[in-house]
N, C-alpha and C positions, 0 to 999 in steps of 0.2 A: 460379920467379923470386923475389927478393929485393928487395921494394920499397926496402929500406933500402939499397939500392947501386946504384939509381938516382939520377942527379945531373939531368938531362933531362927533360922528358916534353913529346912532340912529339904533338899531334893533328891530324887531318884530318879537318875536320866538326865545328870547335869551336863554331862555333854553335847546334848542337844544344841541345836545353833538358839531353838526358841527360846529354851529353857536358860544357858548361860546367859543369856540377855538381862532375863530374869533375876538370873545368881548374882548380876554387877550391878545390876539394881540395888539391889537388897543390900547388898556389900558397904556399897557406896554411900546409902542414907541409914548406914550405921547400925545396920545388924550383924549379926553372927550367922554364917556361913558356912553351912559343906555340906557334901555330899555321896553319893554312889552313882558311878557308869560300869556299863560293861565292859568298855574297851578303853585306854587310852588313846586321848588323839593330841591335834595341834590345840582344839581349842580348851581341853582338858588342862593340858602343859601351861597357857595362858593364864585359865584360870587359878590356878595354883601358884603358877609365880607373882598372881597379885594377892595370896596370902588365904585362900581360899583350899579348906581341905577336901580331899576325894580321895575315894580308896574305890576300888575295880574285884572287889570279891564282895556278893550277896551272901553277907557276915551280919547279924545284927552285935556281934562281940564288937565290929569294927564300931559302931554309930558312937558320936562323942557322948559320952556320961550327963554331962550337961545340961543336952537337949533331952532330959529324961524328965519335961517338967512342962508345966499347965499351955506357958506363953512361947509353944513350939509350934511353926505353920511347917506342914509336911508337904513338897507339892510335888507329884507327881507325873511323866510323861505317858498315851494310852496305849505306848508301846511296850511298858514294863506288864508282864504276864503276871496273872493272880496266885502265881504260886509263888512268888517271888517272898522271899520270907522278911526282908524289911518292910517291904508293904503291909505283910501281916499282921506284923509287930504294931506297928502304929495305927491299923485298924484297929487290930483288937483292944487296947488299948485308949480308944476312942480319942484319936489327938485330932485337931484340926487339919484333914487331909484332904487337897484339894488338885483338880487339874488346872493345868499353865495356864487354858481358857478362862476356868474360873475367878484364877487370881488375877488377871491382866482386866477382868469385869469390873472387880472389885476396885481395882485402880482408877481406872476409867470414870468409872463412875463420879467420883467428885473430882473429876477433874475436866477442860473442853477437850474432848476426844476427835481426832479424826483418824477413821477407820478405812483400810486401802482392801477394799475386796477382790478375787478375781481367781481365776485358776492358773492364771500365768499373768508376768509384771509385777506384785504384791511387793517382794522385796526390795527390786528396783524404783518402783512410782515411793514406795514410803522413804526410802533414803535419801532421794533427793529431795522430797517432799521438807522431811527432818532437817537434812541440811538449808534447806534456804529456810526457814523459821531457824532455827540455829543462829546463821550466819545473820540472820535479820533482828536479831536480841529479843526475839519471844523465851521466855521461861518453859522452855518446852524438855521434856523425856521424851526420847521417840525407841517403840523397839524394834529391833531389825530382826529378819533372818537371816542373815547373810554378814560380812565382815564390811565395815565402808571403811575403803582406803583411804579415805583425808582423815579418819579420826582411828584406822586399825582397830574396831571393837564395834560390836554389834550394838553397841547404847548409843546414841547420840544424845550430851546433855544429863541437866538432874533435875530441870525445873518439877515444881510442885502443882502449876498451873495449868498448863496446854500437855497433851499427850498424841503421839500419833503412834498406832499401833497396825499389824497385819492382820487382817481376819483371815480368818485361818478357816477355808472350809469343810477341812476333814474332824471327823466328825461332829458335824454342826457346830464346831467350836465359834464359831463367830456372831451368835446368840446370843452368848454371852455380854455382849459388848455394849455401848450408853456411846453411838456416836453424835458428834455435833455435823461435823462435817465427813461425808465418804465419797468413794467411789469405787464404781463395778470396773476393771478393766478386759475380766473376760469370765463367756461360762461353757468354757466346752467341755464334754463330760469327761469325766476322772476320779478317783475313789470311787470306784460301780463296787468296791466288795463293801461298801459302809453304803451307798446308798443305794445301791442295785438299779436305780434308770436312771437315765440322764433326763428323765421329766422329775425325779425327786430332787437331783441335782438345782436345775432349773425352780420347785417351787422353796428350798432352802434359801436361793439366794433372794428370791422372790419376801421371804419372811426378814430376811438382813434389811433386805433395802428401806422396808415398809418402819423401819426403826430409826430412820431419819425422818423427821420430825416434817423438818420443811424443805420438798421436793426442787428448791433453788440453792439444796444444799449437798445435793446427790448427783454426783459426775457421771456419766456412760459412753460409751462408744456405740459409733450409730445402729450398730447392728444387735444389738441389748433388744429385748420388751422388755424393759422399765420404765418408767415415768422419772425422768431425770433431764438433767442438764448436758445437751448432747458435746462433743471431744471428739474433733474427726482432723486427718491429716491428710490436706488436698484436698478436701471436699467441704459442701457448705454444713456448717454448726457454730453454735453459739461462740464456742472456741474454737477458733480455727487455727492451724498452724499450715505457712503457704512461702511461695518463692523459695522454696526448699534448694538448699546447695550446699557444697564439700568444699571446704577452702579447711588447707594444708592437715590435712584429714578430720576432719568436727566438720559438723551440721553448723551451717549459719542459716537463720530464717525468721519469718514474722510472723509474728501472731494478733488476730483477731481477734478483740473481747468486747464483750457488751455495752465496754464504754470508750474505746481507743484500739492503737494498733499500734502494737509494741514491734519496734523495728530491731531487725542485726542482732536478733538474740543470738547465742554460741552454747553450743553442747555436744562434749564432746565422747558421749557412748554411740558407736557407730548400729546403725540397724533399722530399718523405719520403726519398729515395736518399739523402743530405747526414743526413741524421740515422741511415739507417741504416750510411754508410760511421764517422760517429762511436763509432756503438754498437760496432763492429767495432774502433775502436782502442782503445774503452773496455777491453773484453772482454782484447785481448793489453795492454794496460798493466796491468791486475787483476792477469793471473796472474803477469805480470812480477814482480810486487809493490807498486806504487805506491798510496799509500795514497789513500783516497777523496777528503778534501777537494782534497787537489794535481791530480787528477783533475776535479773537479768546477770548481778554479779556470782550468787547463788548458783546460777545453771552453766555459766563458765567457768567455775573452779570445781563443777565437782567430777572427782576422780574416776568414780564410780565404785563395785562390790568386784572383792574375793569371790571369784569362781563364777561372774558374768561377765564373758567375753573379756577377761581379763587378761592382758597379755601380759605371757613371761618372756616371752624371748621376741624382739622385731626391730632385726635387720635389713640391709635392701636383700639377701637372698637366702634369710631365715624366719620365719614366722610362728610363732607358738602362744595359742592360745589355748584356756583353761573355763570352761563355761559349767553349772551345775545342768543344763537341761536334761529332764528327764520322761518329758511327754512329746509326742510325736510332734506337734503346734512348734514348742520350743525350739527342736532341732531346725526344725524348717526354717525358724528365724534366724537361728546361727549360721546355718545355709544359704541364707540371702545374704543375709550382711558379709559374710567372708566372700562369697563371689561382688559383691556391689564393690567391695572396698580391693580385691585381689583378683580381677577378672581375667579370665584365661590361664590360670599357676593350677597345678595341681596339687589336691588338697587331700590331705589324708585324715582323715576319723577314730578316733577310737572312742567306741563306746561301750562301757558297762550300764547293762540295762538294771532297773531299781525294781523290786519287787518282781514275785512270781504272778501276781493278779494283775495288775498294769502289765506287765508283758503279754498276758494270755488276753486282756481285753481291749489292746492296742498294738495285735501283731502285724496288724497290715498299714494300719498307719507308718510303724517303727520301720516297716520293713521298704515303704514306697520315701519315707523320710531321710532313710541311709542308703539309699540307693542313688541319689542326687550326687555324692559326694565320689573324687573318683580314686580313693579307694578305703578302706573299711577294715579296722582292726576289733573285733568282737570280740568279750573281756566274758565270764561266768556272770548268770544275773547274780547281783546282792541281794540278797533275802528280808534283811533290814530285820521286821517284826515278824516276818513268815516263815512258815515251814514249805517245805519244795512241792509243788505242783504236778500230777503226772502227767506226762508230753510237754510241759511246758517247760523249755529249755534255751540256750541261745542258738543251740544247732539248730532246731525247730526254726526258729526266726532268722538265722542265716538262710535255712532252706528258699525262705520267700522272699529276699531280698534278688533284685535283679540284676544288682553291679555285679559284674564277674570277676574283680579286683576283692576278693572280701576272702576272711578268713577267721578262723578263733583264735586267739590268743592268749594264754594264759598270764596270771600277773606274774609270775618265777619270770617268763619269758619277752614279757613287755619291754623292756628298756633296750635288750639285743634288738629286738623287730623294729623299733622305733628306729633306732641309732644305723641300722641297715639299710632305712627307707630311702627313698631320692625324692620325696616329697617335699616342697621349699613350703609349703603352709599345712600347719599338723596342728590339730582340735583335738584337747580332750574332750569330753562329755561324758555326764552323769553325775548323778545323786548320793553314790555308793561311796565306798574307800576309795575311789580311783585320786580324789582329790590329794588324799594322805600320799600318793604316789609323786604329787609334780613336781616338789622342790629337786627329785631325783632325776625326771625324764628331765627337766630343765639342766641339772647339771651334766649330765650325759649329751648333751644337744650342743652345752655349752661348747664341750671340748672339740666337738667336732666342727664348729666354727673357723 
């Protein structure tokens, strides 16, 4: 397929955080734009205010008249159900209908790709990644998951050139992809209802890696079996990141590379994971070529992402942060980092858990992960693309959590329970709507300031 002889591009499931990346892509290098979500959201409202149509009823009356024509790419998310009657439309109809995966391949491909693989970090390591190539005048596109706050939009960039993209490992979506430069920053199991073992899991990304060409061009962490270029924080590897210390809250520290020892770098997303997903972008912008200081200046301006460890509210005696985690791994790392940086304050949680399958295949993870924190607001799981599970519920997973400060929550009831708390440092968490909730818990927190 011929991007350049497409006039259209029609999605379904543009609200996606992958897929609107996608949509401003396309937007931006001068095609015609819109689409169908099920729900409105914040990034729905964004896209629309820069000119981009959506409608939220599976209507094929709704689809523009327009796009009724040879040179229309339809691209779809595998969340959208096959009874879904636009999709049908333009199946039956035999249009060029394609998943996000496959169009982000298609990009890729003529273009030098670097691909951020892993099961946790992917958003974080390519953002920063994108930003210091950005910031260093490469011609690069890069797409996010996530929102990055120095540029508010999940694109960074419009180059034609250089690409940095997430590989995305559900379902094998990361196949797809023609990288030059990658890396693994983690494989612990997750999607078990798409791959059913975490040895499937395991030999997928095993097939990702083997698509990097030249293995001095494949980043890991030490604890990987891959054949790659090892990234460790403390400990000996090719890239090392060392003398680790907090000066007026950011990481200052040095790194060790193959050919020097870059001193007094600053970065300031707190967390050892956030430092080592940086070192990881460090390491593939080196061999890119990018020189030290651009690099250096790069890792100190950048802001970080919407909804990682992102704070909205921090005061000396109010704390509020907003994190997407939604795997037990994750939490635990927002859990360090908030006691590293807030040691001895009492910390309060709320989490909505994502999916009914992830919850029922990581209850005792969730449940030894929320237990850490001392005390625990439990939200209904969000269902996302699923239908409800039986026995698997958040009472279920309250049952097994140990803290004896925990309770359910409902969302009608959130912002009272929140604003009642005496907890001086309060985490959201999660993958669900809870996100669409925080400009409110924030204002509600506000007042009570």
């Amino acid at each position: 397929m011929n991007l350049n002889q497409i006039q259209n591009v029609y999605f379904i499931g543009i609200g996606g955080i992958g897929m609107s990346a996608l949509a401003r892509y396309f937007k931006f290098i001068g095609k015609q734009v819109s689409g169908y979500d099920k729900t409105p959201s914040m990034l729905t409202a964004e896209l629309i205010e820069s000119g981009i149509d959506i409608h939220f009823e599976d209507d094929i009356n709704l689809i523009p008249k327009d796009y009724y024509v040879e040179n229309t790419l339809v691209i779809f998310t595998p969340a959208v159900p096959k009874t879904h009657s636009e999709w049908n439309f333009f199946i039956e109809r035999h249009y060029e209908v394609k998943k996000r995966a496959e169009v982000l391949g298609i990009i890729t491909k003529d273009t030098f790709c670097f691909a951020v693989a892993g099961t946790h970090g992917k958003t974080t390591t390519s953002s920063i990644l994108g930003h210091i190539l950005f910031q260093s005048g490469v011609d690069v596109t890069a797409f996010i998951g996530g929102i990055v706050e120095n540029y508010n939009s999940n694109l960074i960039g419009s180059g034609k050139t250089v690409t940095v993209v997430e590989a995305d490992e559900f379902d094998r979506s990361f196949l797809h992809l023609h990288p030059d430069i990658a890396c693994v920053t983690s494989m612990d199991a997750d999607h078990l209802d798409i791959y059913g073992t975490s040895d499937a899991i395991e030999a997928s990304f095993r097939e990702f890696a083997s698509k990097v060409e030249d293995k001095n061009k494949l980043f890991i962490t030490k604890e990987l079996p891959l054949d790659g270029i090892q990234c460790a924080v403390n400990e000996d590897a090719v890239y090392k990141a060392f003398n680790v210390r907090i000066e007026d809250g950011a990481y200052v520290f040095d790194v060790q590379t193959p050919s020097e020892i870059m001193k007094d770098l600053r970065f300031g997303l707190p967390g050892k994971h956030n430092l080592m997903n940086g070192l990881m972008a460090l390491a593939m912008a080196k061999t890119y070529g990018i020189e030290t200081d651009s690099i250096a200046k790069a890792l100190a301006s950048f802001n970080g992402i919407r909804r990682r460890f992102s704070y909205q509210i921090k005061t000396e005696n109010l704390v509020y942060i907003d994190d997407y985690a939604h795997h037990p791994t994750e939490i635990n790392a927002v859990h360090h980092a908030v006691r590293e940086l807030y040691p001895g304050r009492k910390v309060l949680a709320v989490f909505q858990p994502h999916l009914f399958s992830r919850t029922k295949d990581f209850v005792d993870g969730f449940s030894s992960s929320l237990s850490q924190f001392d005390e625990v607001f439990l939200m209904e799981i969000y269902p996302a693309r699923e239908l409800p599970m039986e026995g698997v519920t958040s009472e279920w997973l309250l049952g097994k959590m140990t803290n004896s400060n925990k309770k359910i929550v409902s969302k009608e009831d959130l912002l009272a329970e929140i604003k009642a708390s005496d907890a001086p440092i309060i985490v959201t968490i999660g993958a669900g709507d809870l996100g669409e909730m925080v400009p409110s818990i924030k204002k509600i927190l506000n007042e009570s300031i």
